[in-house]
C-alpha positions in Angstrom: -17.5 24.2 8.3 -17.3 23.5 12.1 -13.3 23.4 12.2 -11.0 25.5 10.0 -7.7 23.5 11.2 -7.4 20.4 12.2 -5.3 17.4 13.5 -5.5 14.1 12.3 -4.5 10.8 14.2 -4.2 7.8 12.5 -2.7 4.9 14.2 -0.1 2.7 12.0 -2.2 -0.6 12.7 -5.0 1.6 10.7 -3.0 1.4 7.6 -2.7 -2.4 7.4 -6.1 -3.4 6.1 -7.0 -6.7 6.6 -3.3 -7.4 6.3 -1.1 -8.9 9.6 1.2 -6.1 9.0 2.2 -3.6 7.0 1.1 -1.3 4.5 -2.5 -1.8 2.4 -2.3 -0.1 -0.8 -6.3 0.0 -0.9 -6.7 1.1 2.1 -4.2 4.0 1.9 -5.9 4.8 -1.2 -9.2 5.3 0.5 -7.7 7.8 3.2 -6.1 9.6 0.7 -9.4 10.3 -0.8 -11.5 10.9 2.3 -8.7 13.4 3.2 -9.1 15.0 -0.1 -12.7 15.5 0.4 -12.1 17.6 3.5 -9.1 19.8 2.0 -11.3 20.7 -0.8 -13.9 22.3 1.6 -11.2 24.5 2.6 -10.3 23.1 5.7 -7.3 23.1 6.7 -5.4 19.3 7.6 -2.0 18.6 9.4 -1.3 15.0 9.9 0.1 12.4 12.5 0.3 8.1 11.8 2.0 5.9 14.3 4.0 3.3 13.4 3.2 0.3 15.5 1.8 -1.5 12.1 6.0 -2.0 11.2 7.6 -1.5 14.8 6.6 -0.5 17.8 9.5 0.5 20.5 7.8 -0.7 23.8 7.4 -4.3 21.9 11.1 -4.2 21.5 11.4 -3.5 24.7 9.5 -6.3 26.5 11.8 -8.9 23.9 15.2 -7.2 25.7 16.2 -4.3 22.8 17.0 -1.0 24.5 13.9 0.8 25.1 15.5 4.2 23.4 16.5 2.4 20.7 13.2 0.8 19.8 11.5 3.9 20.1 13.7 5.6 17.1 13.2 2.6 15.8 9.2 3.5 15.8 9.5 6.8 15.2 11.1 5.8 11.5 8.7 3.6 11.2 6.0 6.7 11.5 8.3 8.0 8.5 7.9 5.2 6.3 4.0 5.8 6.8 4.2 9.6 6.1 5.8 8.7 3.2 3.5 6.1 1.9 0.1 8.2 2.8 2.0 11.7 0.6 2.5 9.6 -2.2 -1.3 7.7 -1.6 -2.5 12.2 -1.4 -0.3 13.2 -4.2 -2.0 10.3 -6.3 -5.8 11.9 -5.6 -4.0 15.8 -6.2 -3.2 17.0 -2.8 -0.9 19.3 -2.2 1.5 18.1 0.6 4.4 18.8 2.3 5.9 15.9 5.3 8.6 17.5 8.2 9.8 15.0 10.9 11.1 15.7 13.9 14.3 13.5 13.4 16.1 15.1 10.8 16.1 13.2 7.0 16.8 16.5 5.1 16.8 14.3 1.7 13.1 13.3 2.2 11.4 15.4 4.4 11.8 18.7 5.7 13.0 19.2 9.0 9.7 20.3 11.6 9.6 24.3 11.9 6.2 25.4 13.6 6.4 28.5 11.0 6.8 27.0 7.9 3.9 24.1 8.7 1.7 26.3 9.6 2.3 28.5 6.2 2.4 25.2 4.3 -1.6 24.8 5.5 -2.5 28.3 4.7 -1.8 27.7 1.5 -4.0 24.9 1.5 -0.9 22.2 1.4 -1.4 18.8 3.7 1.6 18.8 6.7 2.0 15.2 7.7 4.7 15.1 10.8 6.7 12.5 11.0 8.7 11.0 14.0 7.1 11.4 16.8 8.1 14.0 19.3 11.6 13.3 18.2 12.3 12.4 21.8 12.0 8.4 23.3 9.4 7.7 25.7 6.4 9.7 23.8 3.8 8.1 22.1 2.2 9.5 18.9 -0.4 10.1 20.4 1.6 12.9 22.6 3.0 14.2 19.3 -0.2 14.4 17.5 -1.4 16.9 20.7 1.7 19.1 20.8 1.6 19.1 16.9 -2.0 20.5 17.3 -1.4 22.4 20.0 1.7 23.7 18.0 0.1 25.0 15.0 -3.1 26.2 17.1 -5.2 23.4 15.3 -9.2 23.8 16.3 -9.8 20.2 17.3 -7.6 16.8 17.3 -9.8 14.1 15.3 -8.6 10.2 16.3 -9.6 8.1 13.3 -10.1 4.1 14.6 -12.3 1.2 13.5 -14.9 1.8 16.2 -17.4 4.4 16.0 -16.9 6.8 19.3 -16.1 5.7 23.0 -17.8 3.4 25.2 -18.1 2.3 28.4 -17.0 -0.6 27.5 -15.3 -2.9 24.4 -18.0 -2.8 21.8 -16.8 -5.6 20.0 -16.2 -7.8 23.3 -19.6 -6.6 24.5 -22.3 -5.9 22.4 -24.5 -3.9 25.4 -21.7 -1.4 25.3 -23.1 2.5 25.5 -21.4 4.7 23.7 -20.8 8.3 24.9 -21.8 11.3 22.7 -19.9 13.9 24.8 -17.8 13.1 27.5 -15.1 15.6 29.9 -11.8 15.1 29.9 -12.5 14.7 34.0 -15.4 12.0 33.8 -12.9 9.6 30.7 -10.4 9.7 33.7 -12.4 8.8 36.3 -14.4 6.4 34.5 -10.4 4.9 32.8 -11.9 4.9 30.2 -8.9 4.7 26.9 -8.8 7.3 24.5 -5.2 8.1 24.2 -1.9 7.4 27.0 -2.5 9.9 30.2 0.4 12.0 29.2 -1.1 13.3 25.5 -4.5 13.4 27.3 -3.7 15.6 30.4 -1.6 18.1 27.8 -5.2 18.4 25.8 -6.7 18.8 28.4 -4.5 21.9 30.1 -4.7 23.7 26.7 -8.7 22.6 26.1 -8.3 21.4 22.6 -10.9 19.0 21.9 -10.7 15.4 20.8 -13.0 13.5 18.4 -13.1 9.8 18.4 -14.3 8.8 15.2 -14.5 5.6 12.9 -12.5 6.7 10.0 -12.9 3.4 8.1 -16.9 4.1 7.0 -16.5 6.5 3.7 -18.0 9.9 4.2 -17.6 9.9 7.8 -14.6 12.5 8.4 -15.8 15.3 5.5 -19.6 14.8 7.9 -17.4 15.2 11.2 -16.2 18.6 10.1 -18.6 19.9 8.3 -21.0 19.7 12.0 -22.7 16.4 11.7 -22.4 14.4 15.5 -19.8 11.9 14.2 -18.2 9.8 16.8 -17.9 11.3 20.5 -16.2 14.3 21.5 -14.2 14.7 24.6 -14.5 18.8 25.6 -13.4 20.4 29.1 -16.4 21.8 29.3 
């Protein structure tokens, strides 16, 4: 296997389907099942969703809420998706265990680096919840402390598209898409992979990102077992 730990990204809009919002029971079904693949090969999988497919904090925002309170608004909402995808993994027979940085003692343990990172050496899913816990910081942020955190090997971001281009690929059909790419030449080019604050921190402690389209079955148990899935953005 090329990875023995890893971080996966899932944004919340990934969950809805072909739904306008919400949760897709099909859908969540199918992750559950591509994740399962991958545990069974041994690797080891921690877990962060967003939550922008039920409320999204900078939304709230822009319509005159307080930004701090939208964004723990949005960071429950990335609870109500942990939830949803452990009950989707216990369904297939994964082992899993969901700790949130906001504490809900009665449904989720509370996050402790330690204890996620014995839950995924013995073999147990870790889905974290909430955010960083603290307004202001994306998912995206969280997923790269997270894997930072529990000294994952590589942060895979599944999407609907296929890798990262120089341009939209489904505005622009001449789009290129980049096999490898430096964290220096995605910033120079502004290209988007994830907000500048969870990209700089990857890039400070080199862990590698892997845009990939998680939505074509197979694709995430090829990724980490070698195959050139998607595009990779390395420090080197």
């Amino acid at each position: 296997m090329q990875y023995k730990r890893i971080l996966l990204k899932l944004s919340g809009e990934a969950l809805m389907g072909d739904r306008d919002y919400g949760i897709d029971p099909k859908r969540l079904k199918e992750y559950a099942l591509e994740i399962k693949q991958v545990v069974e090969k041994g690797i080891e999988v921690a877990i962060v969703i967003g939550g922008g497919n039920i409320f999204r904090g900078v939304s709230g925002a822009a319509n005159g809420m307080d930004r701090v309170q939208g964004d723990h608004m949005g960071m429950l909402a990335t609870c109500i998706n942990g939830l949803a995808l452990q009950s989707a993994l216990e369904d297939v027979g994964v082992y899993t265990r969901m700790q949130t940085a906001l504490e809900i003692k009665e449904v989720a343990e509370p996050y402790i680096k330690r204890k996620a990172i014995r839950h995924l050496e013995k073999g147990r899913v870790v889905i974290f919840g909430a955010g960083t816990g603290n307004p202001y910081f994306t998912t995206d942020t969280a997923a790269v402390l997270r894997a930072i955190e529990i000294d994952a090997d590589a942060i895979l971001k599944g999407t609907r598209v296929d890798g990262i281009y120089n341009d939209d690929p489904e505005k622009n059909k001449d789009a290129i898409k980049f096999e490898t790419i430096t964290f220096k030449d995605v910033i120079e080019k502004g290209l988007k992979v994830m907000d500048m604050t969870a990209f700089t921190l990857s890039e400070e402690n080199k862990l590698p990102i892997i845009v990939f389209d998680m939505n074509k079955n197979g694709n995430l148990v090829k990724l980490v077992s070698g195959e050139p899935i998607g595009t990779i953005v390395d420090y080197k």
